[in-house]
Every structure is written in structure tokens, then in C-alpha cells.
Backbone as numpy.savetxt, mean C-alpha at the origin, in Angstrom:
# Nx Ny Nz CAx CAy CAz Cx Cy Cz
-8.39 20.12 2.02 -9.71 19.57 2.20 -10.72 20.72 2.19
-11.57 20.25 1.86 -12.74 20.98 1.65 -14.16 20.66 2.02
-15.12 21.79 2.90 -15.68 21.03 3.37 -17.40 21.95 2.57
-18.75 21.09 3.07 -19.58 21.60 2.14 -20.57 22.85 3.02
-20.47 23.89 1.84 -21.08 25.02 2.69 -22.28 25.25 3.70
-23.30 24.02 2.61 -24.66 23.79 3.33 -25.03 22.86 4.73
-24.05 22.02 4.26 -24.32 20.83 5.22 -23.14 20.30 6.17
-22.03 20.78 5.63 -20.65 20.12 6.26 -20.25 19.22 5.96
-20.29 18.46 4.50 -20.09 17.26 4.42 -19.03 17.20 3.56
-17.79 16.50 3.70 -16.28 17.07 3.00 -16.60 16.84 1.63
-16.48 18.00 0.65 -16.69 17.63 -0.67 -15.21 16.28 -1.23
-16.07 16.29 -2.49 -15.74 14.92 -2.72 -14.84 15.75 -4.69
-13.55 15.51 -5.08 -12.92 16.08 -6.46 -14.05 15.19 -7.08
-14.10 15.63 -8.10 -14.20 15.44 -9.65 -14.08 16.19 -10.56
-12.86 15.54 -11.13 -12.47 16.69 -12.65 -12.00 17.42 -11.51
-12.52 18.91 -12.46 -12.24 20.22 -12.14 -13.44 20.82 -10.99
-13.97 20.14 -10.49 -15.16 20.49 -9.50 -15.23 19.58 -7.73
-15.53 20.34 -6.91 -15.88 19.70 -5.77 -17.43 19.14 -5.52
-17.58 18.33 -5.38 -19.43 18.11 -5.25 -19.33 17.26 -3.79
-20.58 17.87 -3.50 -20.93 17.14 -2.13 -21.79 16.14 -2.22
-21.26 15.06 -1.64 -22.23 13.44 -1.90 -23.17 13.50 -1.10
-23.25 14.25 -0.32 -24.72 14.46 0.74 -25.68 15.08 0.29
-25.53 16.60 -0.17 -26.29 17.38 -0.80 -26.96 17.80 -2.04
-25.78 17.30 -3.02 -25.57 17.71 -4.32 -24.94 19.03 -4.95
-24.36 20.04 -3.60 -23.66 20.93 -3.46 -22.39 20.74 -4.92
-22.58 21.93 -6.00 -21.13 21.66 -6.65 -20.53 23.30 -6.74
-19.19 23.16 -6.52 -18.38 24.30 -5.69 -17.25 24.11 -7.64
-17.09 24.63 -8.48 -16.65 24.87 -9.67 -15.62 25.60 -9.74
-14.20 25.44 -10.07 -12.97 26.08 -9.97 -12.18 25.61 -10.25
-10.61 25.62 -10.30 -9.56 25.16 -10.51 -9.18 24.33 -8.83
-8.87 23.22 -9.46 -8.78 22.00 -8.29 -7.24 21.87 -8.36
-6.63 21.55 -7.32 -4.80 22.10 -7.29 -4.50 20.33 -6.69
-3.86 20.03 -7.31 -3.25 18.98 -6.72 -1.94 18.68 -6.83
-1.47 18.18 -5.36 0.12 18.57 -4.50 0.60 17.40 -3.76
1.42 16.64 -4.79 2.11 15.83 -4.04 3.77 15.79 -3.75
3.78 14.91 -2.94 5.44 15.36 -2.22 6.28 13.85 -2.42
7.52 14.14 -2.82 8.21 12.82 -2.42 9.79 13.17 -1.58
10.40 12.33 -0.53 11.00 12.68 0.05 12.98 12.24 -0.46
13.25 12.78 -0.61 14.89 12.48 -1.26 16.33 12.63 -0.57
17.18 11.76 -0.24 18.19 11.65 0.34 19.59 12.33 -1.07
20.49 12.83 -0.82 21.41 13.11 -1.36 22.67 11.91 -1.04
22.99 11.46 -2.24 24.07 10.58 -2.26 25.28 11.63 -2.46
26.29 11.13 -2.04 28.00 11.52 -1.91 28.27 11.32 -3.26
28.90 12.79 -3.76 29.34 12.82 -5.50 27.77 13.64 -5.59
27.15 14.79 -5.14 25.96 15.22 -5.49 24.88 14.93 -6.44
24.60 13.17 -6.17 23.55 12.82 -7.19 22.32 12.77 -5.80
21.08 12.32 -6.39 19.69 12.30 -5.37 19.30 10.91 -5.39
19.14 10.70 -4.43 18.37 9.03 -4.35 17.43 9.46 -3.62
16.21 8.69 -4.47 15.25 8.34 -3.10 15.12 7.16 -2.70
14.64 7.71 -1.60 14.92 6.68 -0.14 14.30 5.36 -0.05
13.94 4.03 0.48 13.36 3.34 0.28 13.51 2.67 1.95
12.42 2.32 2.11 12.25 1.75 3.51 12.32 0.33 3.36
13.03 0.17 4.11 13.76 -2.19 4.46 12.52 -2.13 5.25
11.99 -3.17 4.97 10.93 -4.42 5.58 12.02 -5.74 6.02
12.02 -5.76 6.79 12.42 -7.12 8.30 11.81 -7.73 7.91
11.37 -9.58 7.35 10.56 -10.53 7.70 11.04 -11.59 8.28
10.40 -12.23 9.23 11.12 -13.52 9.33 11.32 -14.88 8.80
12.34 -15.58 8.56 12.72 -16.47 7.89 11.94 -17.78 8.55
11.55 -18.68 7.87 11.13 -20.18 8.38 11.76 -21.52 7.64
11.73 -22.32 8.38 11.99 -23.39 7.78 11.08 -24.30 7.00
11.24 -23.89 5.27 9.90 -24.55 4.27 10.73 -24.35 3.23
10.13 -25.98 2.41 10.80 -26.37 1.16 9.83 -25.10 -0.34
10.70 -24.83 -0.63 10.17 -24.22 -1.70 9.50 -24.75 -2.96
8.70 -24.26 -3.47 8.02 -25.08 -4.83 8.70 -25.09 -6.00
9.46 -24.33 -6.03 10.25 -23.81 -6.90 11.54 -24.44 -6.89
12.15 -24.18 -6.39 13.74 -24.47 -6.59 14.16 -25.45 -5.40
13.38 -25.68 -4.35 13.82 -27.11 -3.23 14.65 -26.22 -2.24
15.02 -24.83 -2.36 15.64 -24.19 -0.78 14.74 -24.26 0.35
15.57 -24.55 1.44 15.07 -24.78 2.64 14.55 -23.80 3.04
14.91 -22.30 3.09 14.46 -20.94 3.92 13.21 -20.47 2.97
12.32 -20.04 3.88 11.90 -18.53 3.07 11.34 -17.24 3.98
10.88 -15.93 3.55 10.28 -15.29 4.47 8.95 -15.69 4.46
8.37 -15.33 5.85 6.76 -15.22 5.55 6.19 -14.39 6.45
5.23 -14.24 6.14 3.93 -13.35 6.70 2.69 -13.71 6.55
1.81 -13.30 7.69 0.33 -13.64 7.90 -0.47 -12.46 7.30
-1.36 -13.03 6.62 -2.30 -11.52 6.95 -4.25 -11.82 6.84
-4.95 -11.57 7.21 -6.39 -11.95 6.95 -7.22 -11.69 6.14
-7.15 -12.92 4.97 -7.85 -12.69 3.38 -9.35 -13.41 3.44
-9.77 -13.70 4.20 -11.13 -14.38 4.47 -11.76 -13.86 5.56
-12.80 -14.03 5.42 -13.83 -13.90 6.97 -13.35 -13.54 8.12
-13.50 -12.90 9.03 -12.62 -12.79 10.23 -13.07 -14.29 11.18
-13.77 -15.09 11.19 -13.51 -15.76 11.65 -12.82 -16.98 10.98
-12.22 -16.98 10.25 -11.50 -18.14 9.22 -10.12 -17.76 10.02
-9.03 -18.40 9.70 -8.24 -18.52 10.01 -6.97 -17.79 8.58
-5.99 -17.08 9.59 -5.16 -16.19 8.36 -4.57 -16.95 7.36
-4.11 -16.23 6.70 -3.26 -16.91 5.18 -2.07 -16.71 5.27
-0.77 -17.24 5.28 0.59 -17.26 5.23 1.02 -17.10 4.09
1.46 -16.56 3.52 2.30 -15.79 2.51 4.11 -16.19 2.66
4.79 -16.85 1.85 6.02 -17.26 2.03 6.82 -16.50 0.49
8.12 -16.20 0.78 8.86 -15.71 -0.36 10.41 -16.36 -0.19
10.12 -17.42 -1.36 12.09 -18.29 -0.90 13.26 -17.35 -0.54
13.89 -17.80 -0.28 15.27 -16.39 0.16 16.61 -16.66 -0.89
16.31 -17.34 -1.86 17.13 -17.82 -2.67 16.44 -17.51 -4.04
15.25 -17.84 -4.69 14.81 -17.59 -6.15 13.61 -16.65 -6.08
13.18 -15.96 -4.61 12.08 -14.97 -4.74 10.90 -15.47 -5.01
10.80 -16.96 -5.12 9.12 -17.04 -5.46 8.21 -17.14 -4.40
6.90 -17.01 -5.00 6.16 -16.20 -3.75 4.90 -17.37 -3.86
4.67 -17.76 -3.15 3.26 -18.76 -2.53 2.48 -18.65 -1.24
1.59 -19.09 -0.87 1.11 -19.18 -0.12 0.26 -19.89 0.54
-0.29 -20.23 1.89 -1.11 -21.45 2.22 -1.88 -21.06 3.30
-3.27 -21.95 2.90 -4.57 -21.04 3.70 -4.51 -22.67 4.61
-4.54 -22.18 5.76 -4.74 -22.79 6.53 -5.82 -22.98 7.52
């Protein structure tokens, strides 16, 4: 991070340059960018990377799709905060994904 000489205001990349959205400060150079990913070693020395399990819980709802009884679901808030959340369901049998605003 980088911050702006005049004013303090964290410059902001573009391209090959830092500019400050407060000031108009532009700082001109080679811009380095560094990312990381994290890797487990599988048995027989090959590399996997890793992947994190998500838990959801299962409910009892007919699917649109294929008529199975289970699926997962989850809430989350796609409207107004005072509206009421949206349920998100995924069958546990054909993967299809729907949802219902309630």
C-alpha cells in the first residue's frame, strides 16, 4: 500500500502509475503485483490445492426440477434492509438452484 505524499490519501493503481483520488497526486513507476495461492501436497508427490467444504443445511422442499424431497439452503439479504431475506435452495440430488423471496 501506498499512501499520498501531500495529503495522506492511499493512492489508488492505474496501469503503471499510483494517483491520488483526493489530490490529483501521480507517483509514476513500475507497479509490482503479488499474489499468493496456498497448496497441500498429495501422497505419490503430486500438489493439490486445497479447497474449503461449506456445511449447509438440508430442508424439507420439493424440487422444481426433478421432484426430490431434500435440498440445501441459505438466506441472504438481496433487497432493502427492511424487506425480508431471500432463501436460496440447491436439490441434493440434481444440483439445481432456485430460490424464493419471501
Amino acid at each position: 500500500m501506498k499512501f499520498c505524499p501531500k495529503c495522506g490519501t492511499l493512492l489508488v493503481q492505474k496501469r503503471t502509475r499510483f494517483v491520488c483520488p483526493k489530490c490529483g497526486y501521480v507517483e509514476k513507476g513500475k507497479v509490482k503485483l503479488v499474489t499468493s495461492e496456498k497448496f497441500a501436497r498429495k501422497e505419490g508427490g503430486g500438489v493439490l490445492k486445497e479447497k474449503k467444504s461449506i456445511v449447509m443445511p438440508i430442508i424439507k422442499i420439493t424440487c422444481p426440477k426433478c421432484g426430490n424431497e431434500e435440498a440445501y439452503f441459505y438466506t441472504a439479504q438481496t433487497r432493502a434492509g427492511d424487506e425480508a431475506e431471500t432463501q436460496f435452495f440447491q436439490c441434493t440430488k440434481c444440483k439445481h438452484r432456485w430460490r424464493k423471496y419471501t
